[in-house]
C-alpha positions as CSV (number, residue, x, y, z in Angstrom):
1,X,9.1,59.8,4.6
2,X,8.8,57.7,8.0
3,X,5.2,58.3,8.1
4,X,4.9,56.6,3.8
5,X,6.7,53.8,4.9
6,X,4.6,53.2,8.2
7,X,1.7,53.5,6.0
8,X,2.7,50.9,3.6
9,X,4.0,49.1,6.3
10,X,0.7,48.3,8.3
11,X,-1.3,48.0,4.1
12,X,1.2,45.2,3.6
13,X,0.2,43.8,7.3
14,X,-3.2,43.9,6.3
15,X,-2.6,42.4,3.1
16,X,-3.7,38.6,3.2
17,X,-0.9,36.0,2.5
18,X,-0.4,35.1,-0.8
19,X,-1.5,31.8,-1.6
20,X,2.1,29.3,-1.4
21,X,2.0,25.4,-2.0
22,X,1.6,24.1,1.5
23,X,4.8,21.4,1.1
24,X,4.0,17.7,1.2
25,X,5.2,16.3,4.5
26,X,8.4,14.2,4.2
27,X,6.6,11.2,4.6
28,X,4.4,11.1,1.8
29,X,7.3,11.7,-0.3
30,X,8.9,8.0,-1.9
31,X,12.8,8.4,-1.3
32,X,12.9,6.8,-5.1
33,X,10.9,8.9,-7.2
34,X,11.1,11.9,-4.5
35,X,7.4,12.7,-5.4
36,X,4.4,12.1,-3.4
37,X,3.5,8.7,-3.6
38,X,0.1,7.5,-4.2
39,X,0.5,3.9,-4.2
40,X,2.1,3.9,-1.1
41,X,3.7,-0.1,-0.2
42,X,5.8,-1.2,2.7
43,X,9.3,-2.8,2.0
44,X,10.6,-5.3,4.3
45,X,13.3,-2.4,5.5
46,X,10.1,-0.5,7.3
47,X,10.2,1.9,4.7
48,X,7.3,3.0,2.6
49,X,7.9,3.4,-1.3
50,X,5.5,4.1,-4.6
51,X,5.0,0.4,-5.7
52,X,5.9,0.8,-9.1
53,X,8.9,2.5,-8.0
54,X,9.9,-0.4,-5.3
55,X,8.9,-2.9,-8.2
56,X,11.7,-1.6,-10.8
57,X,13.9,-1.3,-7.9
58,X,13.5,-5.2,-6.6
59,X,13.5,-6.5,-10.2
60,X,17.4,-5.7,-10.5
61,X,18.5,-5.8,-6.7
62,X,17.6,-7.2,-3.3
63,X,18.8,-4.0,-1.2
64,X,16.9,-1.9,0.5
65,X,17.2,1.7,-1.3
66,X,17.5,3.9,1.9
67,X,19.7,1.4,3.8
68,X,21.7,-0.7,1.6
69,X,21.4,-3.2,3.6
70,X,20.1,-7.4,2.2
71,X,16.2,-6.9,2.3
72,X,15.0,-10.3,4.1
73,X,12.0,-10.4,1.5
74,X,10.9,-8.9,-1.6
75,X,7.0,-9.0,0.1
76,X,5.0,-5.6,-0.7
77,X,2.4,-4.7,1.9
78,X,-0.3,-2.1,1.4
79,X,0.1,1.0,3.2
80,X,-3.4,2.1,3.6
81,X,-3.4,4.1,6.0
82,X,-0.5,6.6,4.9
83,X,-2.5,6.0,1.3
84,X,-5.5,7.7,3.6
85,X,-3.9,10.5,4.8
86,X,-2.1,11.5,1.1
87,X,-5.2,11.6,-0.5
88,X,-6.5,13.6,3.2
89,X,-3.7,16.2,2.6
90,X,-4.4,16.3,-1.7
91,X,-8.2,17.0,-0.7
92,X,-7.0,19.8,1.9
93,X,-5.1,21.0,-0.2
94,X,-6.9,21.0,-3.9
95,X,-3.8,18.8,-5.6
């Protein structure tokens, strides 16, 4: 019986490992929608958000949605280069 289980044992070990989502990191996520964002803008709070996400969200309030806190501008700025490195991780990955 020992010697069956050291056998399937070392055939799972050789087994290659099954094929898992590799998880977004964190910061490609928008703390609105909580899904990877692909329109990634800057809020005046430091934080990035999906634009149309950060767009409903200014339309009815002037707060930042991770802080709370008074946002000191509604401006929007481009995020380009976390846009770059979604669309890096998506091609890595085959999203």
């Amino acid at each position: 019986r020992a010697a069956e289980e050291q056998v399937s044992s070392s055939l799972a070990a050789e087994r290659p490992p099954s094929v898992e989502e590799e998880e977004p990191p964190a910061d490609f996520i928008c703390p609105i929608t909580t899904e990877v964002m692909s329109d990634p803008v800057m809020a005046a709070d430091g934080h990035s958000y999906e634009r149309s996400a950060i767009e409903r969200w200014l339309a009815t309030k002037s707060t930042s949605p991770m802080t709370g806190e008074a946002l000191v501008h509604s401006f929007l700025a481009p995020n380009h280069t976390l846009r770059r490195q979604i669309r890096e991780w998506e091609e890595a990955n085959a999203c």
